[in-house]
VEXPAVO-412687 format. One record per residue: z, y, x of N, C-alpha, C in turn. Coordinates in pm, whole numbers, plus 32768, in hexadecimal, padded with zeros to 4 digits. Atoms other than C-alpha are relative to their C-alpha. Last residue first. Example, Ala and Ser with C-alpha at 12.3 -4.5 7.8 and 13.67 -1.06 7.14 Angstrom:
% residues 2
7FFA7F897FAE82CA7F9685578049806D7FB3
80007F898059830C7E3E84CE80008078805A
END
This chain:
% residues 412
8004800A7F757B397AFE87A57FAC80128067
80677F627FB17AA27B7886508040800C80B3
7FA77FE97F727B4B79F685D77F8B8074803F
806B7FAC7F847A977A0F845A80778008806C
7FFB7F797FCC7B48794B83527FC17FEF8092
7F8080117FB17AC377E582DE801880BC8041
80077F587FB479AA77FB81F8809380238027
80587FD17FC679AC768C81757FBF80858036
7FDC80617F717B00766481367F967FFC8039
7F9C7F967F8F7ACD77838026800F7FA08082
802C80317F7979A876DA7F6D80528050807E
80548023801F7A2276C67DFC7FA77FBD8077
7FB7806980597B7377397E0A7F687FBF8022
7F9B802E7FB67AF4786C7EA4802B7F648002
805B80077F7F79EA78C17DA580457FC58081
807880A2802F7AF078577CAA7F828007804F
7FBC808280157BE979577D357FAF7F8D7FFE
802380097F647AD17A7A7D8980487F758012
809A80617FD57A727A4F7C0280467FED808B
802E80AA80367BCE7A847BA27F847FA78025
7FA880717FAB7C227B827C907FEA7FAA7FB6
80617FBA7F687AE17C817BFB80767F6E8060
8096807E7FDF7B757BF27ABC7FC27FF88055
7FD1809480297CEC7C827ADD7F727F998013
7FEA80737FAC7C4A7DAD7BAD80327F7F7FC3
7F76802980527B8F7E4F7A93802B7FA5806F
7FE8807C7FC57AB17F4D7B41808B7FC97FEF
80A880577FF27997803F7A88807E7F6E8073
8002805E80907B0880E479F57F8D7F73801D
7F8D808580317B4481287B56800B7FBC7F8A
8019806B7FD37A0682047B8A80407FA17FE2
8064803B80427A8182E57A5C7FAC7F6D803F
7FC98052807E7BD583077ADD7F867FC17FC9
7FD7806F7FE77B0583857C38803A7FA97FAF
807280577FB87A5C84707B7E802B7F97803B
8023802C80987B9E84F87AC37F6E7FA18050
7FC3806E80027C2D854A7C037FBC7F8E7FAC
801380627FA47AF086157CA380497F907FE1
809A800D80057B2086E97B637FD57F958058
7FEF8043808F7CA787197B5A7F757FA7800F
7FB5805A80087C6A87987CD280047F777F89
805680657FA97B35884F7C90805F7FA38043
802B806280337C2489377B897FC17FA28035
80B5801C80077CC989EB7C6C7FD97F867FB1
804F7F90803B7E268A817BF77F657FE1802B
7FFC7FEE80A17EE7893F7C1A7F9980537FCE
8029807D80717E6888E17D5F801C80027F4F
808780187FE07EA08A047E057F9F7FB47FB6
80307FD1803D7FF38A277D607F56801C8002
7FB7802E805F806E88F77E217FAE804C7F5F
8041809B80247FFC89557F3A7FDD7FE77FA4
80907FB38037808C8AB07F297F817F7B7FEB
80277FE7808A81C589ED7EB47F9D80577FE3
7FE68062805E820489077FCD7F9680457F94
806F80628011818B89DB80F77FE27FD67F77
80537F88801582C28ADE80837F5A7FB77FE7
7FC27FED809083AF899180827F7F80777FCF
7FC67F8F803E8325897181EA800580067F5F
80557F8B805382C2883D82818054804B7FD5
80037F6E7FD183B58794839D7FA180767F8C
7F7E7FCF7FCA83548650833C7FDA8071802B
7F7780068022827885FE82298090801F8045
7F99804A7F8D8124865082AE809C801D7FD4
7F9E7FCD7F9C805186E8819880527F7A804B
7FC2803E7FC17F1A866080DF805C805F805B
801B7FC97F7E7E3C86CB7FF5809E7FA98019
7F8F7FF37F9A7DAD86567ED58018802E8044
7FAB802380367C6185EE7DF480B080168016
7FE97F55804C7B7D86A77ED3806B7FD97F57
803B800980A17ADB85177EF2801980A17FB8
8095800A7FE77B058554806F7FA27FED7F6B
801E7F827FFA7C8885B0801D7F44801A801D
80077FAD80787C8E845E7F848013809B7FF8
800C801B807C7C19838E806E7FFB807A7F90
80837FD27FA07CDA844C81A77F7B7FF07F88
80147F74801E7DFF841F80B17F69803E8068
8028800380A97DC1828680C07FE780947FEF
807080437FF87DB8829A82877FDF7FFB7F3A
803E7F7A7FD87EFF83A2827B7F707FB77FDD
7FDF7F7D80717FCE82AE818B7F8B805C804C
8077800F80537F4981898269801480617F93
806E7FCE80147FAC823483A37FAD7FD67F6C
80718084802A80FA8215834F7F628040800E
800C80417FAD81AA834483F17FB97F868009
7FBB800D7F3881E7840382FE7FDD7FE3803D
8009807A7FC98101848A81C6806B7FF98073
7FA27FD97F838164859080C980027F958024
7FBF80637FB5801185457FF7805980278074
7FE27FA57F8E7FDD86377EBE804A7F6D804F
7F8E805B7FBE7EFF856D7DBE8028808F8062
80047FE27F437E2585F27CBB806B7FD9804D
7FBF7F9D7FE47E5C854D7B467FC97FF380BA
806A7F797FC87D0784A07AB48073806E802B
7FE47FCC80627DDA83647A4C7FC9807F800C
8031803C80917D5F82647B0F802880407F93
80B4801280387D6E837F7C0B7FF07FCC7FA0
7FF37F6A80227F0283917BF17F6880187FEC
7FE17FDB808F7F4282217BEF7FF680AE7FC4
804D804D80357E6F81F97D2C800D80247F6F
807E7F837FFB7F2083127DD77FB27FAF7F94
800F7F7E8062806882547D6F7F8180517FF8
7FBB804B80857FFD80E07DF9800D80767FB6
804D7FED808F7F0C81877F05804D7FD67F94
8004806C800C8028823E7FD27FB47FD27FBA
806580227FED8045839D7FF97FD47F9D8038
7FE380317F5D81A783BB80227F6F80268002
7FBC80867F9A817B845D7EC17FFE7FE6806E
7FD57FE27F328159858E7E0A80297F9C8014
7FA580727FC6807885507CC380488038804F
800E80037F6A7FEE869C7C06809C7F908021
806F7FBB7FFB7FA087087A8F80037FD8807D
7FEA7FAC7F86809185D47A2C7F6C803B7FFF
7FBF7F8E802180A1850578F07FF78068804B
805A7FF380827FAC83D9795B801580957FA0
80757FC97FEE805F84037A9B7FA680167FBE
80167F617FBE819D83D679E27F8980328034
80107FA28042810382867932802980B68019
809C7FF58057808181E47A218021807A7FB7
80397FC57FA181DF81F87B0F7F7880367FBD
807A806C800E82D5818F7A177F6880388027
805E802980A983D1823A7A787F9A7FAC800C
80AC804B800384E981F37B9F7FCC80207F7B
801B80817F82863382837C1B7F887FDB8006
7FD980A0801F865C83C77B317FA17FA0808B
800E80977F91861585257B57801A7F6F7FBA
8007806B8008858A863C7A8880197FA68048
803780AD7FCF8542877A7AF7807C7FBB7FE6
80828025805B852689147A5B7FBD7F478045
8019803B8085868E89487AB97F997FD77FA3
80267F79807186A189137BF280207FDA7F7A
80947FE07FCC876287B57C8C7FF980937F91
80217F49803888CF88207CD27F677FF47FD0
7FAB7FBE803588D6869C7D8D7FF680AB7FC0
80417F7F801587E485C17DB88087801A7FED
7FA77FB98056882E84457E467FBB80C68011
7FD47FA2801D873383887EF2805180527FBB
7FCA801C7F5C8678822E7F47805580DE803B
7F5A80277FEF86CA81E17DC3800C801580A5
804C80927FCE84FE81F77D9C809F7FD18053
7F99800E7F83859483727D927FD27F86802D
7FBD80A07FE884C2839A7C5B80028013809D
7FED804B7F8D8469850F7C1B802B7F697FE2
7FBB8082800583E285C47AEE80147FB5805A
800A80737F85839D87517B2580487F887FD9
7F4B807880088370881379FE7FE17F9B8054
7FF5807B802582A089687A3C80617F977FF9
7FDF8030808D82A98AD87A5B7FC47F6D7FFC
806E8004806C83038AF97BA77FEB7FED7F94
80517F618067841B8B5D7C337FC280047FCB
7F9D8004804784D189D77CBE7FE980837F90
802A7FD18060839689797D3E805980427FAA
807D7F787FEE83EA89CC7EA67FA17FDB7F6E
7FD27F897FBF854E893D7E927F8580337FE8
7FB07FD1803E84E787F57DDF802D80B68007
807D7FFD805F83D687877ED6803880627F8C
80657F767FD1850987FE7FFC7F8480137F7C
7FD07F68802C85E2872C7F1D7FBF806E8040
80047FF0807584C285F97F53805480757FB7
80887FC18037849F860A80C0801780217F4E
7FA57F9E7FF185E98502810F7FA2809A7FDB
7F657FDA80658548842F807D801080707FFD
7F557F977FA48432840F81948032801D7F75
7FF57F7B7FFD833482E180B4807D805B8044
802D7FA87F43831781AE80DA800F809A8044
7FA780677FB583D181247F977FC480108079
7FE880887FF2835482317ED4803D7FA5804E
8015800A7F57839C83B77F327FA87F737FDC
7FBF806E7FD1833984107DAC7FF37FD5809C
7FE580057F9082E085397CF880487F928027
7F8D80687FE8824A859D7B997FEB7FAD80C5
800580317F6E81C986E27B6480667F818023
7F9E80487FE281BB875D79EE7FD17FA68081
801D806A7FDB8106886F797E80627FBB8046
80187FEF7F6A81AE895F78897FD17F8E8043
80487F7B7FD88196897176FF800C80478070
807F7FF8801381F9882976957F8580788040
80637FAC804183488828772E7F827FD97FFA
805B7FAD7F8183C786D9776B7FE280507FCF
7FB07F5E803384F8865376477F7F803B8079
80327FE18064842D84C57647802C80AA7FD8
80577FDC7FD4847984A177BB7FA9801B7F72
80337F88801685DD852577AD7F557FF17FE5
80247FA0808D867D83F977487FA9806D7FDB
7F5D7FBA7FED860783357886800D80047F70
7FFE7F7A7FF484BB82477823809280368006
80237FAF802B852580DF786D7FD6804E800F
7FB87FA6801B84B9801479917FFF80437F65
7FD5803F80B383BB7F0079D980BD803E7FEE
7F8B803A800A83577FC17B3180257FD07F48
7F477F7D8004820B802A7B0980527F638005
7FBA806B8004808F7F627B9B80B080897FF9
7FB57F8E800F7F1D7FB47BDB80A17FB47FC4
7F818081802C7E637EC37C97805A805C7FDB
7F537FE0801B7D327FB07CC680407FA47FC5
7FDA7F8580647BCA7EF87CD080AF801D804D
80048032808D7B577DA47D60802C80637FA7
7FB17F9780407A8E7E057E9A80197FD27F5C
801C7FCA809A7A237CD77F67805480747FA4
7FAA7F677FEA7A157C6980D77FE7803C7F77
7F7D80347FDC79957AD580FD807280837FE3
7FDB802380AF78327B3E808480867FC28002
801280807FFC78267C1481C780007FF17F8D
7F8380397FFF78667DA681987F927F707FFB
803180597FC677327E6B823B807D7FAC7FE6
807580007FBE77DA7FC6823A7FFB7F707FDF
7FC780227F8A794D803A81717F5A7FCE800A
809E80357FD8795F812E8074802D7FA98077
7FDA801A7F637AE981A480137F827FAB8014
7FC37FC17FC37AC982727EC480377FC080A2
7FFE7F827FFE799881DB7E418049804F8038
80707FD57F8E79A680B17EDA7FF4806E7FD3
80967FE8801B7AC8807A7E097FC080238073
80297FAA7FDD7C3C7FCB7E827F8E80017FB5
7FAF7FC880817CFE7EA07E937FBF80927FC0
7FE97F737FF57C367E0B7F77800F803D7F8E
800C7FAA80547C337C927F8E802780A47FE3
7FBA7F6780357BCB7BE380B57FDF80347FA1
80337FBA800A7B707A6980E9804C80A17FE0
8049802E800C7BC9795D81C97F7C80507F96
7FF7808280757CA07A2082507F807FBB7FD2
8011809D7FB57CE47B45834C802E7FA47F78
804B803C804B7CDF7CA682817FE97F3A802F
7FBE7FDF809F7E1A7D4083397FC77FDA7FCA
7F86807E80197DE07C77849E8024802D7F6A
801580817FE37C8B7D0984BC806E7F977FC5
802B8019806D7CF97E5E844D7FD87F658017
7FB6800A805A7DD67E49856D7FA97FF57F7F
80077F7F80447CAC7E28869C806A7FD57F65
7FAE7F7B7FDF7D097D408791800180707FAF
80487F9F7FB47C5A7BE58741806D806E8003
803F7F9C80837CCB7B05862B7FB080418074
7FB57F61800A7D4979FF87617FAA80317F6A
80377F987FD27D0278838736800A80B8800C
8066800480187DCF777386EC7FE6809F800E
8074801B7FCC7EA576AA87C17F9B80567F7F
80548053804A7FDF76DB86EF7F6D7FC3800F
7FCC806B8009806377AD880D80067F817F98
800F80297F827F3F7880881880537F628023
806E805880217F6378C986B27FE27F8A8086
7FFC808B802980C2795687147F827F967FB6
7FB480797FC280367A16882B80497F867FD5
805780667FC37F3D7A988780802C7F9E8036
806A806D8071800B7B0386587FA07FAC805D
7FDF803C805380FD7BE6874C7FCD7F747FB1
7FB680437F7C7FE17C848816805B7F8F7FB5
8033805280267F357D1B86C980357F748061
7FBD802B807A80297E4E86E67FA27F697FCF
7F59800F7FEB7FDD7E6F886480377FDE7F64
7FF480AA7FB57E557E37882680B37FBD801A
800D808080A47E5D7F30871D80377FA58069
7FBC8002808B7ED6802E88047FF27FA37FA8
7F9F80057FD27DEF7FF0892080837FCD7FB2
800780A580087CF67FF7882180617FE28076
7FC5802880777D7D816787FA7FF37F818000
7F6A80747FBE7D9381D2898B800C7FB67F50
801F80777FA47C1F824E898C80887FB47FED
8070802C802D7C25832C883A7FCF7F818087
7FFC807780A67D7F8397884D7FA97FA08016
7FD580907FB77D5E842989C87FFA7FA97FB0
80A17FF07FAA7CC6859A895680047F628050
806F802E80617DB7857B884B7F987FEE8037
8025807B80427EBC853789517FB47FFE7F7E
803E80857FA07E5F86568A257FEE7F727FD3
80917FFC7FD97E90876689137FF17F9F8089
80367FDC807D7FE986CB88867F7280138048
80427F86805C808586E689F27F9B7F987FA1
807D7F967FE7807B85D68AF17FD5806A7FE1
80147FE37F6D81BF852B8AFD7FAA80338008
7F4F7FF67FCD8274854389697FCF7FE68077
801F7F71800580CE8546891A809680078030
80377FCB7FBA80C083CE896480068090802D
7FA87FFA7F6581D3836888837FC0805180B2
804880227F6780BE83AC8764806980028054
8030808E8015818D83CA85FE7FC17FA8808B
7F828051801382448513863F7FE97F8B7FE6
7FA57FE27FB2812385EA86E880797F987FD1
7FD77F687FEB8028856685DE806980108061
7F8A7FFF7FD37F33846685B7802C80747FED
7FC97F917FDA7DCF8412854C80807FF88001
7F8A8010801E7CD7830584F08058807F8074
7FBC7F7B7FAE7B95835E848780837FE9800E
7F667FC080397B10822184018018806D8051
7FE77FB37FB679A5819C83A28088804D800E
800C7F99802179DD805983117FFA80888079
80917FC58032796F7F058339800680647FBE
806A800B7F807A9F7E8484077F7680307FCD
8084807D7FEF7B6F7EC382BD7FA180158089
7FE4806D7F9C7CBC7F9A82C97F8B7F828040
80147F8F7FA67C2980CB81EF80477FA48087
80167FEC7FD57C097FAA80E07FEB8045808B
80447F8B80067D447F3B80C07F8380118038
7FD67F887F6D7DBA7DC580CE7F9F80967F95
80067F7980407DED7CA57FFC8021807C8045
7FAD7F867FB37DBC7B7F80E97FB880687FA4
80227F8C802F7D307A33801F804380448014
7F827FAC80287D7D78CE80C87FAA80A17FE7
80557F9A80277CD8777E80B9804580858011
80087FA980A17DF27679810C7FAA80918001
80AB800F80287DBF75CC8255800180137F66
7FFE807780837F51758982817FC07FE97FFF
7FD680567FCB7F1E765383F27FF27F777F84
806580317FC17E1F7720837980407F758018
806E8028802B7F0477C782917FC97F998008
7FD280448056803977B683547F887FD47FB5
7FD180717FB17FA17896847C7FED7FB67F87
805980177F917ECF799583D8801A7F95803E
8044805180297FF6798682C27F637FE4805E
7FD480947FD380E87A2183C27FA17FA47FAF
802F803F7F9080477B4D8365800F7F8A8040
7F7180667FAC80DC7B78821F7F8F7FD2805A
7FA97FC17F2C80397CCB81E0803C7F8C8022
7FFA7F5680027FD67C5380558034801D806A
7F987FE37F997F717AD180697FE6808B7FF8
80287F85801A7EB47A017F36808580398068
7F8E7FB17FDC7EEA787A7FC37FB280937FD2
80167F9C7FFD7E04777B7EFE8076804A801E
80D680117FE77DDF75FD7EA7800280A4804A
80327FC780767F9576077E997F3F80168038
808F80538005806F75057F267F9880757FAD
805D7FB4807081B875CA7E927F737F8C7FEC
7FD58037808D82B675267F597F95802D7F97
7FF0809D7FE081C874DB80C480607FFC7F4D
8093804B8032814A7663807880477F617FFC
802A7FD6808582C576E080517F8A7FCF7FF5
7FA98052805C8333761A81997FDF803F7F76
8034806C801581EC76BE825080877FA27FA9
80867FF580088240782582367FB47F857FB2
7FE58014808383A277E282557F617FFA7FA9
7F988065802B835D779083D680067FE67F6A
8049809780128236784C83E280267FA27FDA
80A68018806A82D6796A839C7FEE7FAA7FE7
7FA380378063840E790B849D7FC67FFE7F77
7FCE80B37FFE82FF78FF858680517FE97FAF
806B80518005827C7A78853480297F7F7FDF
7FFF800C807083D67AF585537F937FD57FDF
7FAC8039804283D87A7E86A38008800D7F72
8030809A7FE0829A7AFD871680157FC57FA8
802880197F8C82CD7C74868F7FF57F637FE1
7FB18065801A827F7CF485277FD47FE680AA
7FA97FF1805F82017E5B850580577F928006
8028804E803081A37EAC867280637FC07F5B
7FD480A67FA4828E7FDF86F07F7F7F677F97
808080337FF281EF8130868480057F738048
803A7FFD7F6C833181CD868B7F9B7FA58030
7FE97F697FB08340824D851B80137FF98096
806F7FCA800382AA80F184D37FFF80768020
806980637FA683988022855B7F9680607FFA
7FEB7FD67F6A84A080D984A87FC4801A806C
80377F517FE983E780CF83608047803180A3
809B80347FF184017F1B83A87FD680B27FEE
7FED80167F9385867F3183F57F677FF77FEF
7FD47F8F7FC285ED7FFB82C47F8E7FE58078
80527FA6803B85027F1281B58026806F8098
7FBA7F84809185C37DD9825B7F8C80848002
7F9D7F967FB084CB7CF982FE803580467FAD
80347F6E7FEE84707BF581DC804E80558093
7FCB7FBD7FB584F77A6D81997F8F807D8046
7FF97FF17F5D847C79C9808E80558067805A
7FDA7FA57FAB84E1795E7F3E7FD57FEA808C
7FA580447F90841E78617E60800180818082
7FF17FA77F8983A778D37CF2803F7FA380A1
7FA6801E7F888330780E7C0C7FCB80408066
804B80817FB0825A78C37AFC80947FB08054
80058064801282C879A77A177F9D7FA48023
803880557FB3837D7AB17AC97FE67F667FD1
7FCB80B2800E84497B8979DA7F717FCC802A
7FC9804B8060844D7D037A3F80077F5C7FDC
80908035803383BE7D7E7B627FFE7FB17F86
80647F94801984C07E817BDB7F857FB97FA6
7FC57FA6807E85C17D847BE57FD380867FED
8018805F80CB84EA7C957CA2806C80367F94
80417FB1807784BE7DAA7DDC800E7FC67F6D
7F9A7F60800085D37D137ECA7FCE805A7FAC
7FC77FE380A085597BA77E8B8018807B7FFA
7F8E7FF58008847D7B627FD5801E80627F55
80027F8A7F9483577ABB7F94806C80147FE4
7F69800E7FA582CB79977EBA801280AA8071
7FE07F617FB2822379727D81802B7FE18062
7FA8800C7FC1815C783A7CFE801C8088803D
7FDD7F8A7F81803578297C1F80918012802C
7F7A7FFD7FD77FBD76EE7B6C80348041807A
7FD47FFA7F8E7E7A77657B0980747FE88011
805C803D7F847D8F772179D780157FF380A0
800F808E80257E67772B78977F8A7FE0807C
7FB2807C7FDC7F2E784179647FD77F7A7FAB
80268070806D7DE27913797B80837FA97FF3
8038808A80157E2379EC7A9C803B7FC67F7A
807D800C803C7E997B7E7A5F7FAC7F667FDE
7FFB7FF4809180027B217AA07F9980127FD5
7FD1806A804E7FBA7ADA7C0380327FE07F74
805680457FE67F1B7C037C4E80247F6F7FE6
803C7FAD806480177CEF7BC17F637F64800F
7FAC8009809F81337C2E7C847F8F802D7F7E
804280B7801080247C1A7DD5804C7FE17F89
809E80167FD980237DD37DB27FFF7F4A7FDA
80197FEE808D81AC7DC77D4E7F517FD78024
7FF880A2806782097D017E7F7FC480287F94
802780617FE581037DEC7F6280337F937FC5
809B800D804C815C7F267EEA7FCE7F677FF4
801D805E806482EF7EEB7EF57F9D7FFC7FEB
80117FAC805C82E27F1D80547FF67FB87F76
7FDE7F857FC4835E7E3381507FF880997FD6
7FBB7FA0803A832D7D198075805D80658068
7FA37FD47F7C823D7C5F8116801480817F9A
80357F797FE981677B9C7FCC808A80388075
7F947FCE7FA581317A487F8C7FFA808B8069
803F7F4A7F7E805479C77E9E80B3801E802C
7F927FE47FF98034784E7E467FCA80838046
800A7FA07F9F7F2D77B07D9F809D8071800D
7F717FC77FE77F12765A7CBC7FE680878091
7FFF7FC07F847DC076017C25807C80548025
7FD47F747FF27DEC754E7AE98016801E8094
END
């Protein structure tokens, strides 16, 4: 029995639930699978049966901090202390196979044991895509000295710049392990492994000329193991129903403005707070509570609103609902809604500072055109054509099979 350990950077909950969904899909009369990451999501994920072994995570506050001032996500030092636990969980486990969700420190650790290793990443992050990447006055530091119209006209030369400063970090602790840089560009360091899995369709995120090392295994779709409230069996039948969630990346504080500018309409708004919020007076045509069960509201819903993140957008296509993305500062919320406003499946607002007024012509935009609904349902239909449990089962035993012999790519 082939033993494999996944270990996922719990800085969001996408990424433990994502390697939690993926590690429950394997065979347990054919894999002895191992959890590890930090614990702060495992009472969202209900009962964990494998062995688990705790790691150590940046806190959730101190890693959206980073990102609302465009600081590199993990510096040196936390890197090394990575590696540190990194490698005392491979030396107790011993396992033929590492599966890694954002834990960068596994670039190091990995290599270092000489354990095979599989990086679950996003398409729209892959070195073999075409990307438009974009900013805004409150995310770019640049524009706070040049003006807004000078630093878009600067984006496009100073951005590998940019990577190279958030990839800086990882080189230097590879460096000090004697082994070789990734190179400078960030998608580099987010797919780095022996092979990449992309959570994702080519239909809704295409990418050019992928290697046989770079593979698309479908949506990793994935709820909190929660009841339903009381209210969710009393819903009117005979208005549409908009369900709303910041998630665990998502501006919070945003969500009574979502509230406020549907509060007239005729529909029933269902929120989950994802507990990083309290409501108070909400209207009277919404619904709160902490967490639902993410599949099935969007399965219920005429229209998502999320961070615009793929874990909810995902669960809102695989179900043919349209997405509304109030993105922040993460570029990978703006880089998935780019995706799925290019499919005419969505649209996308900027979460801070928007207008309540914005909100709900938006909002009704999308309700009252049908080529929304229409573009969703097409993409639900691609996603049925992709079952990730087996799409990761083959890439596993392909892996397993000749993974030490296709050693990750140094694009140094």
């Amino acid at each position: 029995m082939r033993r494999i350990l996944f270990i996922a950077e719990a800085v969001t909950l996408a990424h433990v639930a994502r390697t939690f969904v993926l590690a429950r899909s394997l065979d347990r009369n054919h894999f002895d699978v191992h959890l590890a990451w930090d614990p702060r999501f495992n009472a969202l994920l209900g009962e964990l049966a494998n062995p688990f072994h705790p790691l150590q995570s940046l806190p959730t506050d101190e890693f959206l901090r980073r990102l609302s001032r465009s600081y590199p996500m993990h510096d040196a030092g936390t890197l090394r202390s990575y590696v540190r636990d990194d490698l005392a969980t491979i030396e107790t486990v011993k396992p033929d196979l590492i599966i890694g969700d954002f834990r960068l420190s596994l670039a190091v650790s990995a290599e270092i044991a000489g354990v095979p290793l599989v990086t679950i990443a996003n398409a729209y992050w892959s070195p073999f895509r075409r990307q438009r990447f974009v900013f805004s006055e409150y995310d770019y530091p640049l524009s706070k000295f040049v003006g807004q119209a000078a630093a878009l006209r600067l984006f496009p030369l100073l951005r590998p710049l940019a990577f190279a400063t958030h990839t800086a970090p990882l080189n230097t602790v590879r460096r000090e392990h004697g082994l070789p840089r990734i190179g400078h560009d960030v998608r580099s360091m987010y797919t780095y492994g022996n092979c990449t899995a992309y959570a994702d369709i080519p239909e809704l995120v295409p990418t050019e000329n992928l290697p046989p090392s770079h593979r698309y295994i479908g949506a990793v779709l994935w709820s909190p193991s929660v009841p339903f409230p009381p209210w969710w069996h009393e819903l009117p039948a005979d208005k549409p129903i908009v369900y709303v969630t910041p998630g665990s990346s998502g501006d919070a504080p945003v969500l009574p403005k979502v509230l406020e500018a549907l509060a007239d309409l005729p529909i029933t708004v269902i929120a989950s707070t994802a507990g990083r919020i309290g409501i108070r007076n909400a209207p009277a045509n919404a619904r709160i509570t902490e967490f639902l069960p993410g599949t099935e509201a969007a399965a219920r819903a005429a229209l998502v609103i999320c961070n615009g993140g793929s874990p909810t957008t995902y669960q809102a296509l695989a179900a043919g609902t349209p997405v509304l993305g109030l993105v922040s500062n993460n570029m990978d919320q703006h880089l998935n809604m780019e995706g799925v406003r290019r499919a005419r499946a969505g649209e996308v607002l900027r979460a801070r500072d928007v207008e309540a007024r914005c909100i709900r012509q938006t909002v009704l935009a999308i309700l009252q055109t049908a080529d929304y609904a229409a573009a969703a349902k097409v993409i639900a239909n691609a996603h049925r054509e992709w079952d990730s449990a087996s799409k990761f089962a083959e890439l596993v035993n392909d892996v397993l099979r000749d993974g030490r012999k296709s050693p990750p790519e140094h694009r140094g």
